[in-house]
Each structure stands twice: as C-alpha cells, then as structure tokens.
C-alpha positions, 0 to 999 in steps of 0.5 A: 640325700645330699644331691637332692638338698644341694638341688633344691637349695640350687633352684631356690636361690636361682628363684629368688635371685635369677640375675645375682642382684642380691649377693649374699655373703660366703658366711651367710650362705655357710650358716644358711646351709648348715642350718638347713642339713642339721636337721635332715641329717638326724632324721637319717639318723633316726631311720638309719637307727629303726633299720638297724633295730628292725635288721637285727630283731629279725636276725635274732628271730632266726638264730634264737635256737641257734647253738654254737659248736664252738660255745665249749672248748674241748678239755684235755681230759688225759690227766682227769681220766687217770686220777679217775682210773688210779683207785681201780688201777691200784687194786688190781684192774686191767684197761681191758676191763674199763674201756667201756667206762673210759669211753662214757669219760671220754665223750663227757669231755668232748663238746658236742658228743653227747646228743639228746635224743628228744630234743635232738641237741647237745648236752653241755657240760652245765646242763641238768641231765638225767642217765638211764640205769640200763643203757647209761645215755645221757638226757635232758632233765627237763626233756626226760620229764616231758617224755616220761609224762607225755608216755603215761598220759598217752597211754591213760587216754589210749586206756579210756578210750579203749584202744588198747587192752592187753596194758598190764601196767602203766609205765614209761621207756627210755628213748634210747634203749626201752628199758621200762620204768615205774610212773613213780619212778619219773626224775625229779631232781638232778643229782649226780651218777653216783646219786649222792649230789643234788644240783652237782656244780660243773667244775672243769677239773671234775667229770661234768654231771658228777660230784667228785667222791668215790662211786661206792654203787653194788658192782654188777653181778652182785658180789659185795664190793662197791666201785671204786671209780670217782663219779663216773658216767656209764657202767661201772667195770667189773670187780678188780679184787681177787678172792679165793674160790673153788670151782663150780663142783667143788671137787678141785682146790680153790684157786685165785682169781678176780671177784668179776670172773670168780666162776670158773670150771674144772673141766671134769664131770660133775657127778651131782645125784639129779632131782630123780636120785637115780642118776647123776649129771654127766656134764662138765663141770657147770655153773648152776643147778643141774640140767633136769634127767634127760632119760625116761622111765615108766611111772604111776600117778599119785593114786596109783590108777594111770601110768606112762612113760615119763622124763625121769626129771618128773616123777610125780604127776597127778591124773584127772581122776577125782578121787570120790572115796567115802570120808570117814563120817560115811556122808561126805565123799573126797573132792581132791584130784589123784592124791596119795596117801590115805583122804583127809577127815572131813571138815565139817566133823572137826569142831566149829566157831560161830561167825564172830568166832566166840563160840565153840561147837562139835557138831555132826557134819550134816548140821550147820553152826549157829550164831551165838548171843554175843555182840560179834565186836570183828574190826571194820574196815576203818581199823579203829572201831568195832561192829555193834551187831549180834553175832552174824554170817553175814560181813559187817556194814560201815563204820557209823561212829561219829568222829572228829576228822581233819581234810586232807590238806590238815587247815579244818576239822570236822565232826562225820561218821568214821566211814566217810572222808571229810574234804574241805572246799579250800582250794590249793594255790600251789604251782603244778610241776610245769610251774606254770598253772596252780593246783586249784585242787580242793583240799589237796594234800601237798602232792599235786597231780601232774598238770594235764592241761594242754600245752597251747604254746605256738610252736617253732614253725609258727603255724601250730600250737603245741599239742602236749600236755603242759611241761617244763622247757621248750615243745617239741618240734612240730609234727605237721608237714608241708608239701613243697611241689615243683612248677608244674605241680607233679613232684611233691616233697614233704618238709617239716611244718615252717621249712616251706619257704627254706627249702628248694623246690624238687627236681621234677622228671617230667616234661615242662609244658610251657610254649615256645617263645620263638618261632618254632611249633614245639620247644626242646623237650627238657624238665620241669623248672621254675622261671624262664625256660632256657634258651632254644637250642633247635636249628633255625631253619629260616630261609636265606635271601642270599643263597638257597640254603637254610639258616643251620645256627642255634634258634636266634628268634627270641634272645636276651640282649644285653642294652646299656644304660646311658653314661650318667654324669654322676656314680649315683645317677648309673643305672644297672644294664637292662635285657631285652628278647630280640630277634637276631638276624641269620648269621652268615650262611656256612654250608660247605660248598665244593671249591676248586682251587686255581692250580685245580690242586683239591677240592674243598668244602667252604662256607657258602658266603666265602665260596670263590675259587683262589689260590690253595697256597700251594706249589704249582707241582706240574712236571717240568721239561726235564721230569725230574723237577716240578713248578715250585711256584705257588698255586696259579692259572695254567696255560697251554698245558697238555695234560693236568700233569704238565707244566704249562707256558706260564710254569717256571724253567728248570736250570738245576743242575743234575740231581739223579742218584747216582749207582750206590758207592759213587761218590761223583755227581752227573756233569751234565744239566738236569736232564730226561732219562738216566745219568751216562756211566761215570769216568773218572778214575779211582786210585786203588791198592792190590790184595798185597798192598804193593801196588797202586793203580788206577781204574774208572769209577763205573767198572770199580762198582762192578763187583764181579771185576773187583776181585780181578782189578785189585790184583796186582800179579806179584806173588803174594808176600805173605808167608804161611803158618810155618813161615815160608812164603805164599806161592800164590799171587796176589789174592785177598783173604788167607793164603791158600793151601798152606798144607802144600808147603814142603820146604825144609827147615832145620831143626836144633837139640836144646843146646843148639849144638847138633842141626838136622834138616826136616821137610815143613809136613813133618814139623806139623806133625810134631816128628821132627825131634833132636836129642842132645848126645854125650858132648853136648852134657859134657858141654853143659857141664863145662858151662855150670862149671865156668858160671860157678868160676864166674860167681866165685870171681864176683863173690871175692870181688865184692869182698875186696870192694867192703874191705877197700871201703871200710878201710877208707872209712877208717882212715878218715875217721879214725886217727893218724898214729898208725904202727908200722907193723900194720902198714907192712901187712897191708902192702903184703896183702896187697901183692898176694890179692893182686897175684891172686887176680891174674891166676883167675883171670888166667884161667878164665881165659883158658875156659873161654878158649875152649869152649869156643873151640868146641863150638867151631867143631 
C-alpha cells in the first residue's frame, strides 16, 4: 500500500513539474503526504478490522461444540473419600465391601470420566444429571428426558401404525443397561443420589451431584438398616452391622455375623417334613423352602376315577372327567370337573333376590325371579345419583341429572346432565415441557401433554433438520450419511452427514486409468489417487546418437523443472519459483563396455562415454631377469616381450641384493646379487659348546643345520664329568642328555655307624640296595656316654660362670650405689672368697683338659 502511494505521488509530482521549476518546500511537501496517508490508512484499518470480525465469526462456528478437556482440574479427592467412608468404617465395614461405591466416588472426581451415553459428552461437575436405579450411570438431564420421550412416542406410532403387536405395556429403557422404567416414571427434576436435594449446589469440598447429608436409602437385600455413606453415586455397599442369627435350619446355635451375610448354613442335613408329609429333605442345610419331593408314587385323582404314577411333590390332581351326578333338586346335574367330597346344592334351590335385590324368594329351581315394584335406586356410574326405574334385569342407563359442573381447568361453570363432561373452549397459554410452544389445549387442566411437534431445528451437520419430537437442549447428531469415493470413483466410504469435506478420500486398491504424459504407451501400474500422477519410473529407452546403446535411465520425457523467478529490486516485488514439465535430454550413455587395461593387468566393464584403454594404477608385475623380482613400476605399454609374463625393454632393472630364504636356523644372508636359481651352501663358521660344556669349537653353518651330524659335531671326546646318582663320575664321553648305565657302577665306598667311629667298605650296588649297614659296638656307647658326661661338665662350668658374672655385677652395683663405710669384716670375706673361687677355676679346668685328652686318644685308635 505504502509503494503504490509513494508511486503514485512520484508520478504525479513528476507530471506537474517534469523540470523542478516549481520547488516546493520540505514542509509542504511533509504536510502534503500526511494529508494524503490519513485517510488511506483508516480505511486498512477498517478492512483489516472486517477480516478480523470475519476470521474469528468463522473460528467460533467451528469450536462452538467444542469442549475442553482442561475446563475442570482434577480434585485431590483422598481426603473427600475418607470423610465419606468414616461413618461405614466405624461400624464395622471392610475396603473389600466398598470398593465398588469408591470407585463411582473416584471418577465423580476425576474431569472427563463420566460419559453420556446419549449426547456422547462429558458430564462436569455443575451439569444436571439424572443416575439410573440399576446400573447407577450417570446422564444428562436434559438428554435422559429426550431419550425417555422419543422412546415412548416411538413406540406410540409403531403401535398405531400396527407394526408392532406383542407391546404389553409402554415404557422407556435406560441406555445403558435397559433397565425398564414406567412413562410416569420419566425425570423431572434434578435432585441429588440420595434424592432428598433439588437442584444440589456443586461445592468442591462435596461429592458433586450430591447434597452432603447421610444417605439413609433401604440397603439392598432388605434388612432394615439405612446406608450410612454421606451422598454417594452407585450402589450403596452391603450392610456393616452385625446381628445374631441361626442358621437356615435352626438346628445349630445362633452365631455373629454381618447384617449383609446373615444367611449362613450348618452343613447339616435339613430334615424339614416335604409338602407331601411322607419325606423329608435330604439336603444340606439351605436357605429357602424346600426342593419339592423328588420321589414317585402312584396317586388317585380328586373323584377317585383315574390314577397314575406321580412326583410325590403333587399329590393331588384333578382328571377331565365332568363329574354329571344328580343334584340334590333331582333336575339339575353337577358341572364341576373331578372334585371331592359330596356336589354342592343346587344354586337356583337356595333363596333369590330380584334384581334391585329388595326382594326376597324361595322358588323352585326351574322357576325364574321376578321384578318387583319398587324403584331399583342401584348407584350409576357417576356415584352420586341413583337409577329412577322399576326394578329390572337389565344394567341401568346414564346419569340424566341436571347438574352445575365446573370444566377442567376450573375458570367456568355450567349446568349439564351428570353423564356428560363439561370442557370449556378456553385455551391454555402455559409452555409445553420443551419450553418452547403453549399448550394451546382447550380447558386443560395444568398438566400439559408432552410437546408432540417435530423438532425442525437445522442440525450440526448443516444439511438436515431434526427429526425428533420437540425437546430441551440440543438434537441429536444427525443420522444421515455422506459417500466419500476416491478419484476414480470405485472405493467408497461413509461419513457421518457434514464431515464430507473433513475427511480424506479412501485408499483406493484399484489401478489408476489416467494416460501417460511421457513418451511411453502405458505408464507404470500404480493406485487410485488424487492429482498428478507420480512421476515414470520406466526405463527410457530412446536411441542414442553417440553410440548403439539405448537410453537405460529413469523416463525423463515429462519432468517438473523448477524455473526461477527473476531477481526483483525489492522483497515485495519477489515471486515465488514456478515448475514447468520438460523434456530433459539422455543423460551420458553407462552401459559397461569391456576395457583392457595398458599392462593388459584386467578387463573391466566401463561406462560406455568413458570406454578408452588407460593405465589401472597398477604395478607392471612382469617377471624380471632375475625371477625372483617383478616391474614395480605402474601399469604402462610393454615392448619386446616374449610372453605376457616377462618383462620387456622397457620393464625396469633389478639391482637388489638376494633375497632368497635361507635353510631354516640360518641367520646369514646370500652374498651374492639377486640371482636365478638357489642360494650356494653357507660358510661361515658357528662357534659352539660340546655336551660337557668344556669345549668350544668351531663348524660351518651348513653342516651345523644337518641334524644327523649335530649330535657327532657337539662332542668334544673328553669323558664325561658328570657323575652318576651315587656320586661317581660317568665313564662315558661327552654325550647329551642323562648319563647312561648309571646301574653299572661298582666302585666302593665306605660306610660309617652313627658315631663315625667304625668304617667298613661297601661295593656302590649293594648301598642302592640299601644292605650296606654298620652298627655301633660296646666302645662306641662307652664313648657316647663319655660325651654326655663331659657336655654336662661343660654346662655346670657355664652355669657357675654365670653365677659369678650377677654376683660380680650386683656387687658393682652396690659399691656405686650404696655408701662408703664398709666393716672390715666384709672386706676379709670378699678376698677369702676370692682365693677359693679362683682355686676352684683351676680344678675344673684341670679336669677338663684331662677329658679332652682322652677322647682325643680314643679317636687316633
């Protein structure tokens, strides 16, 4: 908007002044251009407003039946639940017993868990709602009232219109459960579930729909006891209050037990005398009569004429026999079927009244009663006046009395005969329960018949209008049907009536007719669908100029090309890319074509446009001179060649050294020049060590790798220094392993008693067999005992040894510590002991040294 009045102002002032002869001033030419927008700009202003009222109109036709899941917050409903329950708590009830009741509470506070099942919305918490006696499920007011006329009206045409015969009564069922209900019994008002509350309030710390008093119904099975639940939804649970009861036999003593599971059973047998008093019940203890007698026996009809065999149960029956004996007038006979007992006296012998019943006769049986003279005075069917007639046999006619009469509706009064009902022409103004149309009834009497006139409101899908009679609250959704086909018209769907154009078309199965838009005869088979038809997918198959190959890429013959817009100098002048159908040219030709590589290394298949020989990147591989190297450099053209093999002029030289494996356990390498054939023997020298480990010498490297000489070249010819298990040296020469024969040795060893006194010479076989033994004689105990003697000797020397040393240091320790006045008496006694402890130490060692002298003697002998 802005660039068009900028334009236009442009080529105005560039029309009224092409040269800028006539400057005008900045500020003239400011006042000149607002002066200009104002109005421009509150006329976008107004239309921008008209969208907006348009966009929202529209917005709120489409959400105006829309109802949020979030309107209502969920309660926390455990506290609620437990001021509910307390009462039944504190009488005796179990969690057990209520849970059903909790769960009705439970989803009464939960938003959105209530459904009605006619409308097919949720019920809120403020709604007005009516509970089913049977099933206890929750539905509108408004909705139930509809369903319950609409049901009953229904079935009114069905009835006149004899469609229907076997109605015994009218009556409208509940849409959840069927449960039947009476047409008088159709809810007017809201009340609460206890049904003591109109119109209860909701109140959030309340169960909603209820009024918050103690439930006080009849619990069910009947016991006498009310409920005694605060207002609840559902069933109200089992009695909680305990009684005394026998069992159902009363044989066994009364127990305590709930008031809801006061039947209980003894488990013994019955034993009640049966309805034939011959048996009696053989039954457990059961609640309940008696099952009838299950036994036969054979029993005589009434009259006594007929019998036969019969459940014991019924003992009396009657046959078809009329009973046709003579009554007791002799004129009349009996017209009873099989009865007992002498025939009843004839009824015309008994006395008679006339039919006004004044009168009094006994007459003979075959005579009839007369009228009498009076006036017969019976009361009409009015119940006011009498009949003014002779007495007669015939029923009396209608009330003729003159009477003053008010019409129904009690506004006038008029005088008519008795019989007749007096209505007034007065019209009633009152508005029918679908508060909607009057009464207009003549003389009616306050209660209105229910509205019979359709509804003809237009429905939510637009198209039709409501066929129900006429009602409260909004119709029902309408029951007509749309068809909603795919393209080609053979899948068909149906939609409720109004949801065509909100619902995608059907997946069709069948096979799209539409013809190719490319060059090919037929396009690819593919569904039913709506717009263009994808894109072909065939192969090409055009003929190619370049080559004798035809086109094997997708169909390229009709293709969307996406053709930019031009640049545009401003945003608002940019235009959105356009697609055009093309026909694209053959793209390069990739047939493989079989290509040999320069080095003739492989044969590969290459697109056909880049079909030339060139090199693989290979290495040439050709053998060299040598045979044990190939051309290492990359794939080229080989001239002079023998064979594919061989290297030709062109091939690289080889100048490596040799690399030939070597004979395994040689460490050398081959010194000579790569070469054809095998490497000669190796030569040079291994120094090694001989079985013994005395020797070292020296030999090649090739006889070294020959293990049949390796066991001759490791041996020295030294014998062997190893010694054998007995300890004597091998006799072998040097040799690996073990030492042969070690059983052979024979060389003698001399064996000692246990005091190493006596030796004696034994051959090496016979210590391995453990015979060589020598036992000590009398000199060697003598010399043993000699021993323990002098050991003892040497302990009593040590023991007084030690003796002196603590007596030499606590005598130290006293002389340091312990004063300077000492008697002179003290200090003779010390040098007396001192002179007999030291003649005392050269006894002993005297004759320690005589011992020791001896038993060295004994030892040289």
């Amino acid at each position: 908007m802005y660039v068009n009045l900028t334009l236009a102002m442009n080529n105005n002032r560039a029309k009224s002044n092409p040269w800028n002869k006539n400057k005008v001033s900045q500020k003239q030419r400011k006042n000149a251009t607002n002066s200009t927008i104002r109005p421009t700009l509150n006329a976008a202003e107004e239309k921008f407003r008209e969208a907006h009222t348009k966009l929202q109109n529209a917005v709120k036709k489409h959400i105006k039946d829309y109802e949020s899941s979030s309107e209502e917050e969920d309660i926390d409903s455990t506290n609620l639940i437990e001021e509910i329950l307390k009462q039944y708590t504190k009488t005796g009830g179990t969690n057990d017993e209520v849970s059903r009741t909790q769960t009705f509470i439970e989803e009464s506070f939960l938003s959105g868990a209530t459904t009605c099942l006619i409308c097919i919305s949720r019920v809120k918490r403020d709604d007005q709602i009516w509970s089913c006696l049977n099933c206890h499920g929750a539905f509108h007011l408004n909705c139930i009232q509809r369903w319950s006329k609409d049901t009953v009206t229904q079935l009114k045409q069905r009835i006149e219109e004899q469609t229907i015969s076997n109605v015994n009564k009218l009556c409208w069922c509940c849409p959840k459960c069927r449960f039947e209900y009476a047409p008088d019994q159709t809810p007017i008002k809201y009340v609460c579930f206890c049904a003591k509350t109109e119109n209860p309030a909701y109140q959030p710390f309340l169960v909603p729909h209820s009024c918050g008093e103690i439930c006080k119904k009849d619990l069910v099975p009947y016991c006498g006891h009310k409920c005694l639940l605060l207002c609840h939804p559902g069933p109200c649970p089992p009695c909680p209050v305990t009684v005394t009861v026998a069992c159902f036999c009363g044989k066994h003593q009364p127990v305590t037990k709930r008031c809801s599971f006061r039947g209980w059973s003894c488990g013994n047998r019955c034993g009640k005398e049966l309805t034939c008093k011959k048996h009696t019940c053989s039954e457990l203890c059961h609640d309940g009569d008696c099952q009838p007698c299950s036994k036969k026996s054979i029993q005589k009809c009434m009259c006594g004429s007929q019998q036969k065999l019969r459940d014991c149960s019924s003992p009396i029956w009657q046959c078809d026999k009329v009973c046709d004996k003579p009554l007791d007038c002799g004129k009349h006979k009996c017209k009873d079927v099989c009865h007992a007992g002498v025939c009843n006296t004839c009824l015309l012998a008994l006395p008679r009244t006339c039919p006004c019943g004044k009168t009094n006769y006994q007459l003979p049986c075959t005579e009839d009663v007369p009228t009498c003279p009076d006036t017969c005075e019976k009361l009409l069917e009015c119940g006011v006046h009498t009949c003014n007639y002779r007495c007669h046999k015939d029923k009396c006619g209608l009330c003729l009395e003159i009477v003053t009469k008010s019409c129904r509706c009690g506004q006038h009064t008029k005088e008519i005969q008795c019989c007749k009902q007096y209505l007034c022409e007065s019209k009633c103004k009152r508005v029918k329960d679908c508060n909607k149309h009057p009464c207009n009834r003549k003389c009616c009497d306050g209660n209105c018949p229910p509205c019979e006139k359709p509804c003809g409101q237009t429905l939510q899908c637009g198209n039709h209008k409501c066929q129900s009679v006429c009602h409260r609250g909004p119709c029902f959704p309408c029951q007509q049907t749309n068809t909603v086909s795919c393209r080609c018209g053979g899948t068909k769907i149906t939609v409720p009536c109004g949801k065509k154009h909100r619902v995608k078309p059907p997946k069709c199965s069948k096979l799209c007719l539409l013809p190719p838009e490319c060059h090919h005869d037929a396009q690819e088979k593919h569904k039913c669908h709506f717009g263009e038809c994808p894109p072909c997918r065939q192969v090409c198959n055009k003929s190619r100029t370049t080559c004798s190959h035809r086109c094997s890429a997708k169909c390229h013959s009709s293709v969307n090309v996406k053709i930019e817009a031009q640049k545009a100098s401003m945003p608002w002048e940019q235009t959105s890319p356009q697609f055009e159908k093309r026909c694209l040219p053959c793209p390069d030709c990739k047939e493989p074509v079989l290509v040999t590589c320069l080095g003739e290394h492989e044969t590969s298949a290459w697109p056909c446009f880049q079909a030339t020989p060139s090199s693989c990147g290979r290495q040439c591989g050709r053998m060299l001179i040598c045979t044990n190297h190939s051309c290492t450099l990359l794939c080229h053209t080989v001239d002079g060649a023998n064979d594919k093999v061989s290297a030709g002029t062109n091939c690289e030289k080889c100048e490596n050294p040799c690399s030939k494996p070597q004979p395994e356990g040689c460490t050398h390498s081959c010194p000579k020049q790569c070469h054809p054939g095998s490497c000669p023997p190796c030569k040079q020298m291994l120094r090694i060590k001989c079985h013994c480990g005395l020797t070292q010498p020296y030999v090649s490297c090739s006889d070294w790798l020959n293990v049949d000489k390796r066991e001759e070249l490791q041996s020295c010819g030294n014998q062997c220094p190893k010694n054998y298990p007995c300890g004597h040296r091998c006799k072998t020469n040097c040799h690996s392993g073990d030492c042969p024969n070690p059983e052979l040795c024979k060389k003698k060893v001399k064996i000692t008693c246990k005091c190493k006194r006596l030796k004696k010479e034994f051959q090496c076989e016979t210590i391995r067999k453990g015979l060589a033994v020598v036992e000590c004689d009398d000199v060697c105990k003598q010399k043993q005992e000699e021993e323990r003697k002098k050991r003892d000797a040497e302990e009593a020397i040590k023991l007084k040894e030690r003796q002196l040393k603590e007596q030499k240091e606590l005598e130290e320790y006293e002389k340091k510590y312990g004063g300077k006045k000492r008697s002179k008496k003290r200090n003779v006694n010390e040098e007396v002991e001192s002179q007999s402890s030291t003649g005392k130490y050269w006894i002993i060692i005297a004759l320690f040294i005589g011992v020791t002298s001896l038993v060295i003697y004994q030892a040289l002998n």
